[in-house]
N, C-alpha and C positions, 0 to 999 in steps of 0.2 A: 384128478382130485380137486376139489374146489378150494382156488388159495384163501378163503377164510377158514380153513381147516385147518390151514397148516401153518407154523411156527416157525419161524426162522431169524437168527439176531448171534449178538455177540455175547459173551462173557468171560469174566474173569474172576483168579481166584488169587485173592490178596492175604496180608497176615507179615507178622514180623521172621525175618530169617529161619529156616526152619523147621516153618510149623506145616511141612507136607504139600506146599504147593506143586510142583512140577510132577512129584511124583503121582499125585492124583490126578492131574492132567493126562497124563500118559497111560494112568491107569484105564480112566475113561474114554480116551481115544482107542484104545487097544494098540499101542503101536509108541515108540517112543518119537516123540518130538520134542523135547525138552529135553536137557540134560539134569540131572541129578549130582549133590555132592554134600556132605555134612558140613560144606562150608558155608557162612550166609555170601546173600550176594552171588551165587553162581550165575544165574540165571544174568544174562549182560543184555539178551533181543527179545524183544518182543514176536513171540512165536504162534501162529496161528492153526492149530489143530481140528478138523472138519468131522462131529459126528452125523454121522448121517442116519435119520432112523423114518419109519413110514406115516408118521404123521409132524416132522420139527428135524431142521438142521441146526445143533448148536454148534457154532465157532468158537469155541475155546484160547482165548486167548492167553497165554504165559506173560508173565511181564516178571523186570526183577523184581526184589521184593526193598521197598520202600527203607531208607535208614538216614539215620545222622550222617550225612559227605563230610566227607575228607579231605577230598580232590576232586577236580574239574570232570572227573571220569564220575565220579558218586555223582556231584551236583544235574549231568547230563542223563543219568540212571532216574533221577528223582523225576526229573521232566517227562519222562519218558512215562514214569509209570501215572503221574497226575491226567496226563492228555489222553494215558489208555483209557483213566477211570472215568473220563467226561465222558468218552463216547460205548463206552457196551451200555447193553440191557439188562444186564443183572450181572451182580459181585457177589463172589461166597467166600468173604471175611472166615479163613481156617485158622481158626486154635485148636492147640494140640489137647488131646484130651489128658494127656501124662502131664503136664504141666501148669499149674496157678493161673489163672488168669492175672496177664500182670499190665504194666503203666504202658508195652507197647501195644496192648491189647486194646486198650482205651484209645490212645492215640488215633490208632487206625480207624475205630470203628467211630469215633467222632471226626475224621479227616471225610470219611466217606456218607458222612448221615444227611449233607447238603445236594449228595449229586441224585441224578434225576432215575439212575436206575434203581431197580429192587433188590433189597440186600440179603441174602441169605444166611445167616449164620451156621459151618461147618464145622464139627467140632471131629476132628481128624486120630487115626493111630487109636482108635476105638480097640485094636486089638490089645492092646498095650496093658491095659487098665480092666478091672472086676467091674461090673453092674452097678454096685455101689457106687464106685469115686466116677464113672460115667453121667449116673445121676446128677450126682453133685455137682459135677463138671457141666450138665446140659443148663443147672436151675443157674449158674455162676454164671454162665454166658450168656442166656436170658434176660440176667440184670443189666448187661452191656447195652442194651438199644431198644428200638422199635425195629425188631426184623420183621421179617415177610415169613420166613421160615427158619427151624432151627434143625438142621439135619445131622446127626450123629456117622462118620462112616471109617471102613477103614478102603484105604486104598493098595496092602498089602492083601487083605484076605479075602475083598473085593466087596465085603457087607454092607449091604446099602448104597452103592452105586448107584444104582437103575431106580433106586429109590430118587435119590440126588439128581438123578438127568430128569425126570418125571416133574421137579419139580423147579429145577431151572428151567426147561422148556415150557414149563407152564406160565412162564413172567417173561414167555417171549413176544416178540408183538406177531400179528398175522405179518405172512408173506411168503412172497415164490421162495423157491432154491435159490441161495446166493452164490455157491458153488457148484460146480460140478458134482457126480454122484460117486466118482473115482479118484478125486480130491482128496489128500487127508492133510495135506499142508500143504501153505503157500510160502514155505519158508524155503529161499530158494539152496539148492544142493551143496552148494562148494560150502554154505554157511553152515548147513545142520554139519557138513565132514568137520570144519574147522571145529565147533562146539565140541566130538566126539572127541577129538584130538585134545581140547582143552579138558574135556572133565579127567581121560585117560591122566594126562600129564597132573591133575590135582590131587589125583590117589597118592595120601600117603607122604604130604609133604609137610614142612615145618609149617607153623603158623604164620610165618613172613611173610609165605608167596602166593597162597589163594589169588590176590587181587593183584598182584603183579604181572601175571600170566596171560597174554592175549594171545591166539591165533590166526595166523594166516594163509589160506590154500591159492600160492601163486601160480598153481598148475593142475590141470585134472584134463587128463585126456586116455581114449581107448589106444593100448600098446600096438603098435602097427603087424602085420602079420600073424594077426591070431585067428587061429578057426573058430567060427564063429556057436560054435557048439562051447568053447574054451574059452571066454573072452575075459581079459587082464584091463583094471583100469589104473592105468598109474599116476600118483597123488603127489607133488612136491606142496610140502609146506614148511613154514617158518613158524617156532613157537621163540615168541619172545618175551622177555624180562628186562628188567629196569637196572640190575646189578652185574658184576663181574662173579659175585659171592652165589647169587640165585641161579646164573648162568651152571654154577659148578654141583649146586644140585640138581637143576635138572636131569642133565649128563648121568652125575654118579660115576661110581667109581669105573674107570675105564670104561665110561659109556653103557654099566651096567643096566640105571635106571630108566636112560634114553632108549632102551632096547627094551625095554619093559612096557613102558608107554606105547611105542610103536607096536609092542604086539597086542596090547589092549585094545588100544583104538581101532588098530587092523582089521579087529573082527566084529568089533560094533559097525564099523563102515561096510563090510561084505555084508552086512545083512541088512543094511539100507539099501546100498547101489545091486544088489543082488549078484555082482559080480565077483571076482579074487581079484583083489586090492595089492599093488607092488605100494609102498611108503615111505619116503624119503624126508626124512627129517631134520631141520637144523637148526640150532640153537642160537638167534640173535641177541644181543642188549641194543637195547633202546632207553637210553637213558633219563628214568622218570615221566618216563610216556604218560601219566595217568592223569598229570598238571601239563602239557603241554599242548595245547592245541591245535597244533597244524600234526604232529604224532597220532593224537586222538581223530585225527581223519583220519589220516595212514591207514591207520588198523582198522577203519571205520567205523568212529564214534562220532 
């Protein structure tokens, strides 16, 4: 094929806590690379998802989703997502189509109206909402900027997807393959396990400990002695928190809800590593890890 045919570049998809980003990502990879959770802020790494199609490779990049810090952990988040936005070729600023267009909707879409890629307006959870308040919703966010495009979709019932890769690949610049063709991320394994373990452990906890909660996978190896038709990989990790009190929910009552997460996460990981997963779990405190910066290495921030 002749590389001025073909497209290939980065993107990402920005928006305040919530408004559908990872989910769409994963939607349009076909395949989970991102974690998902109703809490804002999940998202901690920058995650690189590879679609591949026969004339454009778009790189999908996850990043967390941008907010007021708190802590040395928030402030290191924010950095992370400014540096993402310097460098792709196209952002798709998602707002929820269920909800107002509101002040951090502005916020964002005037942080990103100076950087040099093309910006897409998404307006996401299109399932959600009647034709009508979509309308409204599409003419509302219209008045937010100078986009490039304004693309309506959901990433639940998958409407307008291929619409939305058609037209981010179109504000790609020419160029070869940047990945491989059997690529779909280069986010490397022990990290997506620890994420799975993280969103598992976030199901269903008080409001205190979303951002408390960091993972660690200090061991990942194939169990010795297995037939190779059978093969066991087994996972030691550490899920840590900052209190004695948060320590005690994770746990749960005699190890109830610690045994919950491990079986959640358990089966999200088998269907990554394509193996049966043995899990071995244990509950650290690390005391206010989030301000602490030689901590914030540790756990690799």
């Amino acid at each position: 094929m002749n590389v001025d045919a073909f497209r290939a570049g980065f993107a990402c998809f920005v928006g305040r806590p919530n408004a559908g980003k990872s989910t769409l990502a994963n939607a349009i990879i076909g395949t989970k690379i991102a974690i998902t959770s109703s809490r804002p802020q999940t998202t901690r790494h920058v995650v690189r998802g590879v679609l591949h199609r026969e004339n454009s490779q778009l790189v999908l990049v996850d990043t967390p989703g941008l907010h007021k810090p708190k802590t040395l952990l928030g402030e290191r988040l924010n950095d992370l997502v400014r540096a993402t936005w310097s460098e792709v070729d196209v952002i798709g600023l998602c707002i929820p189509a269920d909800e107002a267009v509101g002040r951090g909707d502005r916020f964002i879409a005037d942080e990103i109206a100076e950087l040099k890629a093309a910006v897409v307006a998404v307006v996401t959870k299109t399932d959600l909402v009647s034709r009508a308040r979509l309308a409204e919703q599409l003419m509302a966010v219209s008045r937010l900027g100078d986009f490039a495009d304004v693309v309506p979709v959901s990433a639940v019932s998958g409407d307008q997807l291929d619409v939305l890769v058609d037209v981010m690949a179109g504000h790609l610049p020419p160029s070869p393959r940047l990945y491989p063709d059997d690529m779909i991320t280069d986010e490397p394994e022990h990290i997506m396990v620890a994420e799975l373990i993280r969103e598992a452990a976030l199901e269903g906890v008080r409001e205190e400990l979303p951002h408390s909660i960091a993972v660690v996978v200090e061991e990942m190896v194939p169990a010795e002695g297995r037939s190779p038709s059978d093969p066991l990989t087994k996972i030691y990790a550490d899920v840590y928190v900052e209190r004695q009190s948060q320590k005690a929910i994770v746990i749960g009552s005699s190890g109830s809800r610690l045994r919950e997460v491990g079986t959640r996460a358990r089966q999200e990981i088998e269907a990554l590593l394509g193996t049966r997963v043995y899990l071995d779990l244990h509950v650290r405190i690390a005391k206010d890890w989030q301000r602490d910066p030689k901590q914030l290495r540790r756990l690799g921030f």
